[in-house]
C-alpha positions in Angstrom: -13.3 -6.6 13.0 -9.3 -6.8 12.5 -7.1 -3.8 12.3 -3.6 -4.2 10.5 -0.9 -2.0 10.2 1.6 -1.5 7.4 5.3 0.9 6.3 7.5 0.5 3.7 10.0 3.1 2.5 12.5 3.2 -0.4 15.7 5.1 -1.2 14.3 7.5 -4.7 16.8 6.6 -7.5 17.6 8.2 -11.0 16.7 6.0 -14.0 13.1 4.6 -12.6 9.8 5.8 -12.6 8.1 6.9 -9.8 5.2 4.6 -8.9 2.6 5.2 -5.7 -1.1 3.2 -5.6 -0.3 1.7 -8.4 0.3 5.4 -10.4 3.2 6.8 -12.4 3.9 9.9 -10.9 5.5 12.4 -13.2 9.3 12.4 -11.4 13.0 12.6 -12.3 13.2 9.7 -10.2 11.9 6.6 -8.9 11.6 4.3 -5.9 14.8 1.4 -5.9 13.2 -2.2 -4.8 13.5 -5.5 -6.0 9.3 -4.9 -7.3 8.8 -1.4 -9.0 9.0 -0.1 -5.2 5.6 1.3 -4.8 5.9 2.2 -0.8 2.3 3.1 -0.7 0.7 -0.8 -2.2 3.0 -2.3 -0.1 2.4 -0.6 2.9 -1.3 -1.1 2.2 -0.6 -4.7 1.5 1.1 -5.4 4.7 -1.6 -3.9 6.6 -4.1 -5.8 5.3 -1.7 -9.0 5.8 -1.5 -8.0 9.3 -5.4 -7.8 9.9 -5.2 -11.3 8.3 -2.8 -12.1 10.9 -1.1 -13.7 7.9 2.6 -12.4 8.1 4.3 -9.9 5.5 4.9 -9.4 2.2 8.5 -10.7 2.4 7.0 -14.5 2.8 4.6 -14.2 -0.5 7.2 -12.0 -2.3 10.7 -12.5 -1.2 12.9 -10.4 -3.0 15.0 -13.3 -3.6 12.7 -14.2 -6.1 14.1 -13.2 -8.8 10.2 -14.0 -10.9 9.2 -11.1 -9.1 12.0 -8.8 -10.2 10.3 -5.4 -11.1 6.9 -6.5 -10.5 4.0 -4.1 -11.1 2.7 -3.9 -6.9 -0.5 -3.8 -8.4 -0.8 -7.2 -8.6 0.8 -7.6 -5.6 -2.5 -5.6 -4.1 -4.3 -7.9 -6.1 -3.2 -10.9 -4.7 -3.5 -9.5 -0.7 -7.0 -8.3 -1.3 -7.5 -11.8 -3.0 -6.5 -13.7 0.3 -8.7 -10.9 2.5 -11.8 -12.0 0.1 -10.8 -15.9 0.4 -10.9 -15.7 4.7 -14.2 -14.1 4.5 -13.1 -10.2 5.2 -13.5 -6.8 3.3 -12.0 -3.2 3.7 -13.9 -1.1 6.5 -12.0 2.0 6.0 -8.1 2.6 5.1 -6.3 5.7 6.4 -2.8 6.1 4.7 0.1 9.0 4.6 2.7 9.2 2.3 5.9 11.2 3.2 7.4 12.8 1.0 9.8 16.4 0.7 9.6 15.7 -3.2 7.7 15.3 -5.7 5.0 17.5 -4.6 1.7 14.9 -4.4 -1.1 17.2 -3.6 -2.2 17.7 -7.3 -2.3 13.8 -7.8 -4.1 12.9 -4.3 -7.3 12.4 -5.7 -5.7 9.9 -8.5 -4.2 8.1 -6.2 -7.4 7.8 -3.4 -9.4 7.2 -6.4 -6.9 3.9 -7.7 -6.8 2.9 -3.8 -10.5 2.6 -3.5 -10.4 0.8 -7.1 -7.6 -1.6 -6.4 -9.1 -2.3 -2.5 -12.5 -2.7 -4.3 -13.9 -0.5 -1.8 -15.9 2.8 -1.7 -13.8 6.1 -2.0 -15.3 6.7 1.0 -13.5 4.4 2.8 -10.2 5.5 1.6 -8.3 8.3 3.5 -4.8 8.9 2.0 -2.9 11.9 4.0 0.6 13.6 2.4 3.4 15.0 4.1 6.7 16.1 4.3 9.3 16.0 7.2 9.9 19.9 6.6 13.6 18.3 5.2 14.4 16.5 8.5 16.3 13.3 8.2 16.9 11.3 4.6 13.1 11.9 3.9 13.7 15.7 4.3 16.4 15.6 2.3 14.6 14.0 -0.4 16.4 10.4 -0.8 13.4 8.8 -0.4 9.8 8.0 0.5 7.7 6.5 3.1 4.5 5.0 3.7 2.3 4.2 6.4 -1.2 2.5 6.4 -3.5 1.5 8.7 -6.3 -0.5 7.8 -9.9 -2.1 9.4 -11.4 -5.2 8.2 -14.5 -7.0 8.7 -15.7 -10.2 8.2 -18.4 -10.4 5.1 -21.9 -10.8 5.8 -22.0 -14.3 4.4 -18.8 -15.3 6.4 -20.6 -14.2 9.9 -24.0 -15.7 8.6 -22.1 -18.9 8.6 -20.2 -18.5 12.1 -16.8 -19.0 10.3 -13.4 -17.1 11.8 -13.2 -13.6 12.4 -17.5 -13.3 12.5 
């Protein structure tokens, strides 16, 4: 078993859409970031990275990289699970919150559970996403942005421990 931990926030600016797990959230605004700034994949993806204890996502997707530029964080997701399946681990359970003042998320919190568990491969179950606000304290509160936190347990597959391979 490895736990990993994961945040990203982003400053919300005019002129993008709003993207979290991978879906477009109906917004006047969006989240700025070299990728399309989706706090919630890449706080996921960093705690999965983290189980791995295989870094962040800044050494497999530097924003320097200008190939990267506006990247859909979905296949971001796709390449961090991707590594997780090649070491020989899948998701136990994630627990996630989002904070945000604005947009309201309640009405698209089963969406976005629902495109977790689908991205992660993993029962929706095993996905608890949490949303909140700051009650308008600090830059969150007074809605500039959005934050992310994720926690996440691993566990080596069955055919990894049969083996006796890392992490069984």
């Amino acid at each position: 078993m490895r736990i990993g931990q994961g945040f990203d926030a982003h400053r919300l600016v005019a002129g993008r859409p709003l993207v979290l797990g991978g879906v477009t959230i109906p917004c006047d605004r969006g989240l700025e970031g070299h990728s399309d700034g989706d706090v919630l994949l890449h706080a996921v993806a960093d705690a999965i990275l983290g189980a791995l204890g295989a870094g962040d996502l800044g050494r497999y997707f530097p924003s320097s990289d200008e190939r990267l530029r506006g990247v859909d964080s979905r296949r971001i997701i796709e390449r961090v699970v991707a590594m997780m399946r090649e070491r020989g681990f899948a998701v136990v359970n994630l627990d996630a919150t989002v904070i945000a003042q604005a947009p309201r998320l309640a009405p698209q919190q089963s969406t976005l559970q629902e495109s977790l568990a689908r991205l992660l491969g993993s029962e929706l179950s095993r996905i608890n996403l949490k949303l909140t606000s700051t009650d308008h304290l600090g830059a969150l509160g007074r809605e500039e942005g959005i934050a992310s936190l994720a926690v996440v347990l691993l566990e080596a597959s069955e055919t990894r421990a049969e083996s006796g391979g890392e992490g069984a």
